[in-house]
Every structure is written in structure tokens, then in C-alpha cells.
matplotlib code that plots the C-alpha trace (Angstrom):
import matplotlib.pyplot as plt

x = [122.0, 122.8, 120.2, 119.2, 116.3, 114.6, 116.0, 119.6, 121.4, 123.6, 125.5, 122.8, 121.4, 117.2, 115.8, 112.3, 109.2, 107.3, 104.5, 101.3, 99.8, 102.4, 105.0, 106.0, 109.3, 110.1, 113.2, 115.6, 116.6, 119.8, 122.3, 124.5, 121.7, 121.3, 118.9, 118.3, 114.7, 113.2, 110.7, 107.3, 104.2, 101.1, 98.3, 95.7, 96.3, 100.1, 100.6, 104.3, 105.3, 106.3, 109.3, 108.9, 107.6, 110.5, 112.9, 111.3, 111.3, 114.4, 115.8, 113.9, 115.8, 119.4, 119.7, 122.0, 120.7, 124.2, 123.8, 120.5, 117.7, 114.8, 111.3, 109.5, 106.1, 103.7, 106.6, 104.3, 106.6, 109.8, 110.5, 110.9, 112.7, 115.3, 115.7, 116.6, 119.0, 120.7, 122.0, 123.4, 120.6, 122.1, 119.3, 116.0, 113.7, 110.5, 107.1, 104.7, 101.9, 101.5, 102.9, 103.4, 104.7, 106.7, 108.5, 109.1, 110.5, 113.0, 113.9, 114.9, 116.9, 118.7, 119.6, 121.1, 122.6, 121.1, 122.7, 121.1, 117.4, 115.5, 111.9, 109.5, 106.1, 103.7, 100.7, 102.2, 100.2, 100.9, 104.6, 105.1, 103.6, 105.8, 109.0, 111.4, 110.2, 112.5, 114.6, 114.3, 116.0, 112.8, 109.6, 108.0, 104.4, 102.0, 99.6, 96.3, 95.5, 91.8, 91.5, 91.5, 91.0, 94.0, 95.9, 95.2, 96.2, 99.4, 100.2, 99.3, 102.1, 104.7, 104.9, 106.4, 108.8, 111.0, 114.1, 113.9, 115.6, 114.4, 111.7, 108.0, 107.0, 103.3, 101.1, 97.5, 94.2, 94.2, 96.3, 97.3, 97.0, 98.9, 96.7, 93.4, 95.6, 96.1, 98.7, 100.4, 100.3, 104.1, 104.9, 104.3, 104.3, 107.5, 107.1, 103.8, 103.7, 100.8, 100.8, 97.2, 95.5, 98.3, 99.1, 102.6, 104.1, 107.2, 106.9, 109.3, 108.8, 108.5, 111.1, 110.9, 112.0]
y = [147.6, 151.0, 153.6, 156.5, 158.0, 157.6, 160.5, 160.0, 160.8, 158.0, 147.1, 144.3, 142.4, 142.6, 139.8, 139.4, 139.8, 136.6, 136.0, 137.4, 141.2, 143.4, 144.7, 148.7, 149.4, 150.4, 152.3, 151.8, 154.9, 154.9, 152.5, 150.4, 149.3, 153.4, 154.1, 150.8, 149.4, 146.8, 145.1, 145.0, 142.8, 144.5, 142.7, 143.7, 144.5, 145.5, 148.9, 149.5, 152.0, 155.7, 156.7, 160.0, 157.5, 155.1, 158.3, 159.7, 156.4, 155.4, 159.0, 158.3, 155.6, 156.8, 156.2, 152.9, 150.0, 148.3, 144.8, 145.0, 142.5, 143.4, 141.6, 142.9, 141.1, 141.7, 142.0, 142.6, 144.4, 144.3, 148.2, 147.9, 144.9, 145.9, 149.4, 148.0, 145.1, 148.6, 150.3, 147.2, 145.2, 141.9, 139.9, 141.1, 138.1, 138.9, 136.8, 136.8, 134.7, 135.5, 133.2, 135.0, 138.2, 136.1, 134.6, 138.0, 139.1, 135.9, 137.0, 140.5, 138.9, 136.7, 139.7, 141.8, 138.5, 139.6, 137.0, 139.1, 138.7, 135.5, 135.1, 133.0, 132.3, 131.8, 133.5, 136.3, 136.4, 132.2, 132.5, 135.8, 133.4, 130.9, 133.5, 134.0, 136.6, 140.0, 138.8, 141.7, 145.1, 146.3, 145.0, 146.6, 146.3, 147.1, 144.7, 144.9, 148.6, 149.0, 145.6, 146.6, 143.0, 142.2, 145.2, 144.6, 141.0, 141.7, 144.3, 141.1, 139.1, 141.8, 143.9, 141.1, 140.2, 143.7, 143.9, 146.2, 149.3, 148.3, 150.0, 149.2, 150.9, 150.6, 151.7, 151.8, 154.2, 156.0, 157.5, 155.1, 155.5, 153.2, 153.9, 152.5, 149.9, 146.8, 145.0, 148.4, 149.1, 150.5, 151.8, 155.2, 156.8, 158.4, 159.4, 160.0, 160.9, 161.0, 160.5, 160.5, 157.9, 156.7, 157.2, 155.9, 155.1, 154.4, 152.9, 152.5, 151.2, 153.9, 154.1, 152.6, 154.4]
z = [138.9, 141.0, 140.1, 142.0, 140.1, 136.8, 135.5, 135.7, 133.0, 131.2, 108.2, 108.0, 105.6, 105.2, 106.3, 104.1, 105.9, 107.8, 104.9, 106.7, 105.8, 104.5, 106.5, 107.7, 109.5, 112.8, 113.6, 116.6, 117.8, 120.2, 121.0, 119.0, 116.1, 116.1, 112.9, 112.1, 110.7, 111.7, 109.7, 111.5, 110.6, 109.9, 112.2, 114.2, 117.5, 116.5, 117.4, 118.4, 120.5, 118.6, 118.6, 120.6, 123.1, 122.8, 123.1, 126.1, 127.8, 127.5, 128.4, 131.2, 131.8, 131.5, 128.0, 128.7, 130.0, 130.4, 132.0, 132.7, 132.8, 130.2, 129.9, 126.9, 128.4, 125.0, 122.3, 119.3, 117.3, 119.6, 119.4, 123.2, 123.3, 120.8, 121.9, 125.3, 123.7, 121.3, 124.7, 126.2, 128.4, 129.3, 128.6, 127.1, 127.1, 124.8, 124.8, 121.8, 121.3, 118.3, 115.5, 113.1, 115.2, 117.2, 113.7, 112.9, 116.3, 115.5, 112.1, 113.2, 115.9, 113.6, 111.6, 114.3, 115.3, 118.7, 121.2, 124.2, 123.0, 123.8, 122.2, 123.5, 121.5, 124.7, 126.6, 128.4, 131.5, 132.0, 131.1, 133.8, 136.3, 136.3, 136.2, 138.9, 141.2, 141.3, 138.0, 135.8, 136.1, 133.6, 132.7, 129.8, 129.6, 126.7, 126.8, 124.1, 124.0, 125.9, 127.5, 131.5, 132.7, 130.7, 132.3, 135.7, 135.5, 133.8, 136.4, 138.9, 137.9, 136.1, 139.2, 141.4, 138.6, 139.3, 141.4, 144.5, 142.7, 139.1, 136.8, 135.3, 132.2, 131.2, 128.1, 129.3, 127.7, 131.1, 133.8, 136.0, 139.9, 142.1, 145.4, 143.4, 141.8, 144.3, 142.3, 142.3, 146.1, 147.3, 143.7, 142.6, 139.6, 139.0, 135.4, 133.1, 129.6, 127.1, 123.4, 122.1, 123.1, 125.2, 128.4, 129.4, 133.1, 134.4, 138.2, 140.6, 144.2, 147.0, 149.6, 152.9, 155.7]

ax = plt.figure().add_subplot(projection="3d")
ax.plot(x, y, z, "-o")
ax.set_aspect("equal")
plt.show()
């Protein structure tokens, strides 16, 4: 992966609904599943990212993520994990714990016939700590909205899990701030965005002279 900065510029079949709650749709919004929708479970808890979120995210992100290496760390609904498989990420590996989320995730897959997604029903937090350190391009992080202990230990074991040059997108209630962060120390912020409630980051590692 050769990136500079962060703002560089770069006909299905429905598959029925995992039997749960009823389901709503999400929509991917770029890429080569442009416009498609994806059914999503409704659970609670499941609260996929917007797309104005999605769309400044990823424009943040070049638009393309050719070739790249994707971990969607709390899938959910996948809207992150299958916006980044649309525009080309070489692998995008998703982890769910939940059953009936995670079923879902895998029927969407199936019906994209999305070879480039892996999902993996498993605690996120245990799963990231057994992971290869520096093995993913992006890590995408929207763990359960309000739940700091959860956040700061998923920062714990996603931050090493990012190459040198790559990218760290988090959803949290509040701005984040690297320097009163310790799993965060040598990243900055390099882009912040709010949407309500939400406050979204992308990271990247300062440089080293």
C-alpha cells in the first residue's frame, strides 16, 4: 500500500432475512456493488454506520481501497466491511459475535458472491489478540456505542494490528485524543467528523523524523 495522506484522492438475487426481528436495508454506496441493499437485522445494539458517514469516510480514504487489507473488527451490520470489499479491498475479514448478525453478514456475502470477505462469528477483542501484528492496511472500529472499557481495550489490541502507513477509523461518543489515550500514543488524529451522537476518527501514525 503507497499512501501519502488521508485525503488523497482516488443484478442480485435477495437473499431472505436470518429469522430474528425484522430486517431494514442498508445501502452500499461506491464501488462495484454501487446502490446495492443489503439486508440488515434489526437487534439491539445494531446501529450501522450512515451513509453520510460511510461517504465521508471512505472519501477520506481515497475512495478505492484496491488490494488492501480490511478488518471490520465489530461487523454488526457489515456496512463497513462491504463498502471496503465494493472498491476493491483484497481481503476484508469481518468478526461478529453475534449469531444471528453474523448469519446475516454470511448471507449477504453469499449473495454478492463476495470471495474477498471472510466472516468469523467470535469475540472481537479475543480474536484481534491472537491476529498477526501489522496485517491490515485498515481496521475499522465501531465497537458497542457508549461502552469506554470496551473502547479502550479494542483500541489495545486494534492499534498494533495496522501496517506502518495504514489507517484506523473509530466511532466513539466523544472526541478522541491520542496524547490522553495510551493505546493511541504515536497516532494522531488526522481526520474528525461528528454525526450526532457520533464522533468519527480516522488515525494514522505520526511521522518519525
Amino acid at each position: 500500500m503507497s499512501r501519502s495522506s488521508p485525503s488523497r484522492a482516488h443484478g442480485a438475487h435477495t437473499a431472505a432475512p436470518v429469522r430474528g426481528k425484522s430486517a431494514h436495508t442498508v445501502r452500499i454506496i461506491g464501488g462495484d456493488w454501487k446502490r446495492t441493499p443489503l439486508p440488515v437485522l434489526d437487534l439491539d445494539g445494531l446501529r450501522p454506520t450512515p451513509d453520510r458517514v460511510r461517504e465521508t469516510l471512505f472519501n477520506w480514504l481515497g475512495q478505492r481501497l484496491d488490494g488492501e487489507r480490511c478488518l471490520d473488527l465489530f461487523a454488526g451490520s457489515g456496512a463497513l466491511g462491504f463498502e471496503a470489499a465494493s472498491r476493491g479491498a483484497e481481503r476484508v475479514l469481518m468478526v461478529e459475535r453475534n449469531a444471528r448478525a453474523a448469519a446475516q453478514l454470511r448471507a449477504n456475502q453469499a449473495r454478492l458472491d463476495a470471495r474477498s470477505i471472510e466472516v468469523v462469528e467470535a469475540d472481537a477483542l479475543r480474536l484481534a489478540a491472537g491476529l498477526t501484528p501489522a496485517s491490515f492496511d485498515v481496521v475499522f472500529l465501531d465497537p458497542p456505542f457508549g461502552d469506554s472499557t470496551t473502547l479502550e481495550r479494542a483500541l489495545d489490541v486494534a492499534a498494533p494490528l495496522v501496517a506502518a502507513d495504514g489507517f484506523l477509523y473509530v466511532e466513539a461518543g466523544a472526541p478522541l485524543d491520542p496524547a490522553q489515550t495510551p493505546a493511541l500514543a504515536g497516532w494522531a488524529v488526522a481526520r474528525h467528523g461528528k454525526a450526532g451522537a457520533v464522533h468519527y476518527h480516522l488515525l494514522q501514525r505520526e511521522n518519525e523524523e
